[in-house]
C-alpha positions as CSV (number, residue, x, y, z in Angstrom):
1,X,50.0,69.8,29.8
2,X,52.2,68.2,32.8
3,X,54.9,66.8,30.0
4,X,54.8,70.7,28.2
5,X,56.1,71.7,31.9
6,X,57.9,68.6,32.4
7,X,60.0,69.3,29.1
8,X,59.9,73.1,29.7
9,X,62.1,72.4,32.8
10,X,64.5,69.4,32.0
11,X,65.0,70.6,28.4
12,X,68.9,70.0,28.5
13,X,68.4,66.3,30.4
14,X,65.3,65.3,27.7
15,X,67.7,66.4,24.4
16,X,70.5,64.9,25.7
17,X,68.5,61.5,26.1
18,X,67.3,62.1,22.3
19,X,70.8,61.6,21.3
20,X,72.0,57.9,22.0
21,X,74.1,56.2,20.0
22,X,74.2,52.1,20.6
23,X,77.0,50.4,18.3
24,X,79.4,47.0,18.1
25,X,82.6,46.7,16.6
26,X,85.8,44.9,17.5
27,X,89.2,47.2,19.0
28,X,91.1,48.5,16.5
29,X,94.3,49.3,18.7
30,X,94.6,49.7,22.3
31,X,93.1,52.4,23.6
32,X,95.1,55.7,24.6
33,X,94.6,57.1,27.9
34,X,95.1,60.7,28.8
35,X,95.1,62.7,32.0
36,X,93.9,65.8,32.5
37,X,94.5,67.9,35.9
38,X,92.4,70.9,36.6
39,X,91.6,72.2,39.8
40,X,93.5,69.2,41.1
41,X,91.3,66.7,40.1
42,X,92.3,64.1,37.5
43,X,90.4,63.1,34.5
44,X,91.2,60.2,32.8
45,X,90.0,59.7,28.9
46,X,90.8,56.6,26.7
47,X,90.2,57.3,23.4
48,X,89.9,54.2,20.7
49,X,88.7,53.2,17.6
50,X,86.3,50.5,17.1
51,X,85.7,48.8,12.8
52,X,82.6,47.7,12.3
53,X,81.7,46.3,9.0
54,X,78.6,48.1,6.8
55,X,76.0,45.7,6.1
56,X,74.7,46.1,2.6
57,X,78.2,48.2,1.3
58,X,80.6,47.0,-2.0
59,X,84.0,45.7,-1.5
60,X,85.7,48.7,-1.4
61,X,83.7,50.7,1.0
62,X,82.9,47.8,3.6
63,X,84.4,49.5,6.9
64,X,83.4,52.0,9.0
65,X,85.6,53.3,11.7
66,X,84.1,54.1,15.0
67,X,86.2,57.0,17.1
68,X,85.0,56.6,21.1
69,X,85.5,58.2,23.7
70,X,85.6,56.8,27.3
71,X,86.3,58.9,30.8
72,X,86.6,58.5,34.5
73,X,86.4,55.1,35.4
74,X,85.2,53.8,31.6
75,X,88.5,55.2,30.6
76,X,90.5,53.1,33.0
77,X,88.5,49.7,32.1
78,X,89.0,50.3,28.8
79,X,92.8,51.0,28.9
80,X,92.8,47.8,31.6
81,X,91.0,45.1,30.3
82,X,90.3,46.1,26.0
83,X,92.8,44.3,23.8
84,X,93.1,44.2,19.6
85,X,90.6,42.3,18.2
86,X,87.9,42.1,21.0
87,X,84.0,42.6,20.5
88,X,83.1,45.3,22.2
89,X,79.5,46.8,22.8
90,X,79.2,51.0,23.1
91,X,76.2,52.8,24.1
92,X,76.9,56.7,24.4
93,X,76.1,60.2,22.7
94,X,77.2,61.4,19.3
95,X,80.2,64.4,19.7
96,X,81.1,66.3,16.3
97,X,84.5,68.3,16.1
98,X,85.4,70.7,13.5
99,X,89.0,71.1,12.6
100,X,91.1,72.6,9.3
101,X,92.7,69.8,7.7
102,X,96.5,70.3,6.4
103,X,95.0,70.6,3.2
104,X,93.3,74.2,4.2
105,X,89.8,72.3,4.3
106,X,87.3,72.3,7.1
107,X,86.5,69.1,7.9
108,X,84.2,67.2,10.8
109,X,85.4,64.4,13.3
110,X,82.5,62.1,14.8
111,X,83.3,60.6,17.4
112,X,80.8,58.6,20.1
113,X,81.1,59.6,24.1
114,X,81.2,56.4,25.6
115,X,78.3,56.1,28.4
116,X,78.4,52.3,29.0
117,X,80.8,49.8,27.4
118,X,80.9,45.9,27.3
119,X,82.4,42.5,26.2
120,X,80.1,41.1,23.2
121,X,82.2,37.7,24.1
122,X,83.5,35.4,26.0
123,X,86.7,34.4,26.9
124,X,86.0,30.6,25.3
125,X,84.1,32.0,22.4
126,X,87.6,34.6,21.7
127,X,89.9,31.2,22.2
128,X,87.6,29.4,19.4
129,X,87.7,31.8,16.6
130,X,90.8,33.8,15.2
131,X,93.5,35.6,17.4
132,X,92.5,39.5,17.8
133,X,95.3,40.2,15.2
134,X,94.4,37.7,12.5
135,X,90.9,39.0,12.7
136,X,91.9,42.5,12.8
137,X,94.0,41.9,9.6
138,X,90.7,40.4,8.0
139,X,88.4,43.6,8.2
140,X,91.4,46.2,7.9
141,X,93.3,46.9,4.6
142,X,96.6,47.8,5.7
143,X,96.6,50.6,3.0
144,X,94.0,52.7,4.8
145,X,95.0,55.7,6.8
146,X,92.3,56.3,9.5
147,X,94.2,59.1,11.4
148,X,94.9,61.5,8.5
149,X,94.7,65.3,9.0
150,X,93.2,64.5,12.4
151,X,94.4,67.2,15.0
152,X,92.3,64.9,17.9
């Protein structure tokens, strides 16, 4: 009976839990940083893409791209210290926008708020293995358009 009540009155805080995305990937491109004044308080969002590869996919259809999301401080780490190429650990909650394409279609933008973010490397482990570039260039096909008809 006590977690009836107990859910009853921390409904919102319990769902919200329910919905945790954890996910690794390596940066894309460096991430864009936005701010937004209201009230005259500043909010600072980065916003960045993360490729991760599928783990059981065929060749063509091997990458997923991971839109997140990072404000306040996360935002300003992120813009700081995240370059092309690194490993990156994201723990967050899963956002879904709606938009009309160019093409008249409704279409749906995922995209993970970023709670908690974190190096998956070290700095002597990065310097052994490819430059960020080189190993972006080996998961990406430059052919691939990952921003089309995306108003976000």
């Amino acid at each position: 009976m006590f977690l009836v009540l107990f859910l009853c009155f921390n409904k919102k805080k319990y769902i919200q839990k329910m919905n945790t995305v954890t996910i690794t990937g390596r940066l894309l491109k460096i991430p864009e940083i936005k701010v937004h004044e209201k009230d005259g308080r500043k909010t600072y969002i980065a916003k960045y893409i993360l490729v991760s590869r599928k783990p059981f996919a065929t060749k063509g259809d091997s990458i997923n791209y991971i839109y997140c999301e990072a404000r306040g401080n996360l935002a300003i780490f992120a813009q700081k210290y995240f370059t092309i190429g690194k490993n990156i650990g994201v723990q967050g909650y899963l956002d879904t926008r709606t938009f009309i394409g160019s093409d008249g279609k409704r279409r749906s933008k995922w995209t993970i708020i970023v709670e908690r973010q974190e190096f998956l490397e070290s700095k002597s482990v990065e310097k052994r293995t490819l430059s960020a570039e080189e190993s972006i260039d080996a998961i990406v096909d430059d052919n691939i358009s990952i921003y089309a008809d995306s108003p976000f």
